[in-house]
C-alpha positions in Angstrom: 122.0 85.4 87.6 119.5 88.3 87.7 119.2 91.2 85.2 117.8 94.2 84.9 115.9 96.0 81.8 113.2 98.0 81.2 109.1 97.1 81.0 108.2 97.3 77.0 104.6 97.1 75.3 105.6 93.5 74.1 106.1 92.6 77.9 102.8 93.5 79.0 101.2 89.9 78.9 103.7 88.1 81.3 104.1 91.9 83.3 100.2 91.3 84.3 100.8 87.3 84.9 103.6 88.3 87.2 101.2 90.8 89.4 99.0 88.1 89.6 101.2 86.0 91.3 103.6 88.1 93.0 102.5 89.3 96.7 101.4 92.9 97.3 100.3 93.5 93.7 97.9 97.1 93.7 95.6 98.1 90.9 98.6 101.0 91.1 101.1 99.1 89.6 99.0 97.7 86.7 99.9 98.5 82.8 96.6 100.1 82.2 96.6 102.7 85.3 100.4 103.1 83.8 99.2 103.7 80.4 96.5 106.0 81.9 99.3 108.5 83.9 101.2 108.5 80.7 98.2 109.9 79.0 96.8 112.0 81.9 100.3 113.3 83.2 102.1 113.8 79.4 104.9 111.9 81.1 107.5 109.3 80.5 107.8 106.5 82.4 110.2 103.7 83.1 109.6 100.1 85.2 112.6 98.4 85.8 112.6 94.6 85.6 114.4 92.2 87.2 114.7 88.7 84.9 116.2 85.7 86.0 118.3 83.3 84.1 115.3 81.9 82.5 113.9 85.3 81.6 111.0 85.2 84.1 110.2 88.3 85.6 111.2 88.4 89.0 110.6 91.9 90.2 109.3 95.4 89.0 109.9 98.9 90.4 107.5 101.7 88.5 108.4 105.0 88.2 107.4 108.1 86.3 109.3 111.6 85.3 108.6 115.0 85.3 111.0 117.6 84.2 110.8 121.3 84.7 112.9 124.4 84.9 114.5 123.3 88.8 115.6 119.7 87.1 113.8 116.5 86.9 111.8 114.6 89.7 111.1 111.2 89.7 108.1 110.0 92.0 106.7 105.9 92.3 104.1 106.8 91.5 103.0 110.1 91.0 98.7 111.5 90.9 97.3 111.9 94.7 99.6 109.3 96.3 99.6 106.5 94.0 101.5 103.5 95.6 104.3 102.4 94.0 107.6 100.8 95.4 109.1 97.0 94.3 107.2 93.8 93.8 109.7 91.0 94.2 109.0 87.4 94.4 112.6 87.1 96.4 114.9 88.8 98.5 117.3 88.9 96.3 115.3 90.5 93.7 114.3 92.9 95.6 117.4 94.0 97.2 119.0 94.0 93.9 115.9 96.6 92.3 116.3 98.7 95.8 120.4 99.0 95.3 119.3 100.0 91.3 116.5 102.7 92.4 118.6 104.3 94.7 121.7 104.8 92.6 118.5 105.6 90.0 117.8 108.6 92.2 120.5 110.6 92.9 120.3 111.5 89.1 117.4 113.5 90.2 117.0 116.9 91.7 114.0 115.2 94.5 112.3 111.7 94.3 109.4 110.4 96.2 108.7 106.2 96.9 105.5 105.7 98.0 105.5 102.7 99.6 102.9 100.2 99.7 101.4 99.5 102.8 101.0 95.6 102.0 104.9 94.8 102.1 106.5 95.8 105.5 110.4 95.2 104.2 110.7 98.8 102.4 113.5 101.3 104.0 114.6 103.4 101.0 117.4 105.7 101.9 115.5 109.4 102.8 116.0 112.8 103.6 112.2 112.8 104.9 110.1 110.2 105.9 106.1 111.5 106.2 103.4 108.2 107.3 100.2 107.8 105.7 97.5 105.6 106.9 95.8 103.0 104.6 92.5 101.4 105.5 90.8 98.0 104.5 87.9 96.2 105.0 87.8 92.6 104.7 85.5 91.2 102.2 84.2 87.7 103.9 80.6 87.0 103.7 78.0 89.2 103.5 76.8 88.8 106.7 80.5 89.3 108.1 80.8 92.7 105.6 77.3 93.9 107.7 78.5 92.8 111.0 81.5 94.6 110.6 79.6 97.8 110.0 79.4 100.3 113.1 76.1 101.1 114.6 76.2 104.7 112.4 77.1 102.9 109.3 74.2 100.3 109.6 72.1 103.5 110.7 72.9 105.5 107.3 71.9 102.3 105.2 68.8 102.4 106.7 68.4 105.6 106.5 68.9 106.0 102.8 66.1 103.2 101.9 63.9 104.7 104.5 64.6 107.7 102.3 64.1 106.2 98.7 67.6 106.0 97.7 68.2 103.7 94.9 71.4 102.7 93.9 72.5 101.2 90.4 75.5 100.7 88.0 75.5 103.3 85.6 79.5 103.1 83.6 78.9 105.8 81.3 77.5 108.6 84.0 81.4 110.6 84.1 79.9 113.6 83.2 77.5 113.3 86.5 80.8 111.7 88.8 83.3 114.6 87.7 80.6 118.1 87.9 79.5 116.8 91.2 83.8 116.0 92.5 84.3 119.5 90.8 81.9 121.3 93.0 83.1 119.0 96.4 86.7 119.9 96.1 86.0 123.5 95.5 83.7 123.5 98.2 86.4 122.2 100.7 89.5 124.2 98.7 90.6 120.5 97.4 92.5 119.8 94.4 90.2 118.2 92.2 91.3 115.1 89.4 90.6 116.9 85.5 87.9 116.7 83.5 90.7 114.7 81.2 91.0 111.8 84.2 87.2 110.9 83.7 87.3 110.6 80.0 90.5 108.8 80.0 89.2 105.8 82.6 86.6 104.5 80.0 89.1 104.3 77.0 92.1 103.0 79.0 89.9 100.2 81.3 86.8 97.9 80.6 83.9 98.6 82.3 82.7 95.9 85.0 85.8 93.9 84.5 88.0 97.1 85.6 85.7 99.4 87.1 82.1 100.2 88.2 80.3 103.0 88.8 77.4 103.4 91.1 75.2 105.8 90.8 72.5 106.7 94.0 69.0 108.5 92.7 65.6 109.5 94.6 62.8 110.1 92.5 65.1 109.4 88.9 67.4 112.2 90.2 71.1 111.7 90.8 72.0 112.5 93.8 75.6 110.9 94.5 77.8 108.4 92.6 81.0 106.2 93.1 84.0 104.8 91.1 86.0 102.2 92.3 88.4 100.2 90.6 89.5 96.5 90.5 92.2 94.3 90.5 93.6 90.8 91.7 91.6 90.2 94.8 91.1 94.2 95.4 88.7 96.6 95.1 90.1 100.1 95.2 87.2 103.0 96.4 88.6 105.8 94.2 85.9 108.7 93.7 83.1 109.1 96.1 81.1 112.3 94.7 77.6 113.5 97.0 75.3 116.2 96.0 75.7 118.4 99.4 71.5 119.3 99.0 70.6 115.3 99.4 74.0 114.6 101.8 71.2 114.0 104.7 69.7 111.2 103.0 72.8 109.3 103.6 73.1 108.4 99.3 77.0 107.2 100.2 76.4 104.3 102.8 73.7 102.5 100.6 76.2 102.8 97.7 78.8 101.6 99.8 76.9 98.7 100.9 75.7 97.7 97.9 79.2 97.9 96.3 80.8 96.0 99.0 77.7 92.9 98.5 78.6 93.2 94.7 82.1 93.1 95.0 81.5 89.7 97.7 79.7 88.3 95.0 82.5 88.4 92.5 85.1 86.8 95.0 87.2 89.9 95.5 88.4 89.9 98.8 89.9 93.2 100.2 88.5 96.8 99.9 91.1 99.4 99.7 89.3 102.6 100.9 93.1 104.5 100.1 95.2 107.1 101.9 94.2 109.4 104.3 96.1 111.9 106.2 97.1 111.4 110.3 94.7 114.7 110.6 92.1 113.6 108.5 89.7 112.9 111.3 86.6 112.8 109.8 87.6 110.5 106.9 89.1 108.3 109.2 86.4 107.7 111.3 83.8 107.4 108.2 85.9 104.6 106.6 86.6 103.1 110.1 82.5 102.9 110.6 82.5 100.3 107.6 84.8 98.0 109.3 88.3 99.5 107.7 91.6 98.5 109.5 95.0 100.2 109.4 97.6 99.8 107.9 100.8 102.1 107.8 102.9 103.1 104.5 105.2 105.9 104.0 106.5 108.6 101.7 110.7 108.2 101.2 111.8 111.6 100.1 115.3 112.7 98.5 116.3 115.9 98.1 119.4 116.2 95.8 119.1 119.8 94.9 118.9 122.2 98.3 117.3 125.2 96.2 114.4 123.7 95.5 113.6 124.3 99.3 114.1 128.2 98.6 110.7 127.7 96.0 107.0 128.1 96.8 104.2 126.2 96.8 103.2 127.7 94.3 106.1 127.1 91.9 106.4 123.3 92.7 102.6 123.1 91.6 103.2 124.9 88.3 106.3 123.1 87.8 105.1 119.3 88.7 101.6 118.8 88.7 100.7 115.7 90.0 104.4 115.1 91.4 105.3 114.9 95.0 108.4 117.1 95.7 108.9 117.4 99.1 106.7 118.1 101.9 105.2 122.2 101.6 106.6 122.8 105.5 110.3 122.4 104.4 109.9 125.3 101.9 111.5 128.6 102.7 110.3 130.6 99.9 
């Protein structure tokens, strides 16, 4: 007989056991990028467990809250499209957590499952349904990483040693990583991740066992850097950064490169270069020129409460920072 309860501190141990195991696991659904949301997001959260008879953990579904004046949302997960959605070792596990999250939801004024694009079964109950892509690379040999390279990508390798580039782990350069992600999302009119992410990802995770981050100079000047995150077999490009005055020398592909060689080395075996939009064209070709595949995942949206489609943008981003809401078209304020 299966039961459900609720993901404590005390749990954590056999929680991260389970994720090794189970199939589909993402650095997403791990207690430390959960402890780090809490933080980041001042929000609570709740994973529902499924135990069997035995008290094994048989399935999890996270989930996180925000409440504002127009009611409370509840997004898996929320912070630029985290995947969330149920792990489940059986069907029945997971059927039973998927009949609990959506009676969950209608308690909610809007929710938001992000699905994950390595488990096809997922058909959560919607009022909109948008598709993201997700692209990988596989992580076989070195030689098989390089051959799956495009002709531009190999060219930009070789371009940034013809150029100098040097590229090296540097874990405690966040100051470097966030001023240079500051000035490329104003530069494009992104939304860029706080000062307060970057300063959180050293206390929450250890360095080299949970993250890396690459640094490119020329001449002892940085000139680009990445972080990227790992987990199970996974490694999860996060925060690419380039100084736009040294973009021609290509800093990103040698860091690339050389993360992918050292991430072979370690036996991980998947890259997860993340979401990207069906418009994005120009992110979707440079991820596709280092041998990334697609795969398909979606965000299941229910809207309980009709007024909040008489808001603005504007409001919904004072209101829920971080929090998926419901796609900015459907507004009619």
């Amino acid at each position: 007989m299966l039961k459900l309860t609720t993901l404590q501190r005390a749990d954590y141990f056999r929680y991260e056991s389970f994720l090794e195991k189970v199939e589909g696991s993402l650095f997403y659904h791990s207690s430390r990028y959960k402890e780090l949301l809490e933080s980041l997001l001042d929000v609570k959260s709740t994973y529902q467990l499924v135990l069997d008879q035995n008290g094994e953990i048989q399935a999890v579904c996270p989930f996180m809250v925000k409440h504002g004046t127009y009611g409370p949302v509840l997004n898996s997960l929320p912070f630029y499209g985290s995947n969330g959605g149920i792990l489940a070792k059986t069907d029945e596990a997971y059927n039973f957590l998927e009949y609990n999250y959506i009676k969950l939801a209608k308690n909610f004024v809007s929710s938001c499952y992000i699905s994950n694009p390595l488990i096809e079964k997922e058909t959560i109950i919607n009022d909109y349904m948008e598709k993201r892509i997700s692209q990988w690379t596989d992580l076989g040999s070195k030689d098989q990483i390089w051959s799956s390279y495009s002709s531009s990508a190999k060219r930009n390798v070789r371009k940034a040693l013809k150029s100098k580039v040097q590229v090296q782990v540097s874990n405690h350069d966040f100051k470097f990583l966030y001023d240079v992600h500051l000035a490329n999302m104003t530069t494009i009119g992104g939304l860029a991740k706080s000062r307060e992410f970057f300063s959180l990802v050293p206390q929450k995770f250890n360095e080299d066992k949970d993250f890396k981050v690459f640094i490119a100079t020329v001449n002892d000047t940085k000139i680009a850097a990445l972080l990227l995150f790992y987990h199970k077999d996974t490694v999860e490009y996060f925060t690419p950064v380039t100084n736009l005055d040294f973009r021609s020398f290509q800093p990103m592909a040698l860091i690339i490169y050389q993360a992918m060689m050292d991430a072979c080395d370690r036996g991980f075996k998947k890259w997860n270069w993340g979401g990207t939009w069906l418009t994005q064209d120009g992110v979707y070709k440079f991820k596709k020129n280092f041998g990334a595949h697609d795969l398909s995942y979606y965000y299941y949206i229910k809207i309980n409460d009709e007024r909040l489609c008489k808001l603005t943008k504007q409001d919904l981003l004072d209101e829920y920072p971080n929090f998926f809401v419901l796609p900015f078209d459907k507004l009619r304020g």
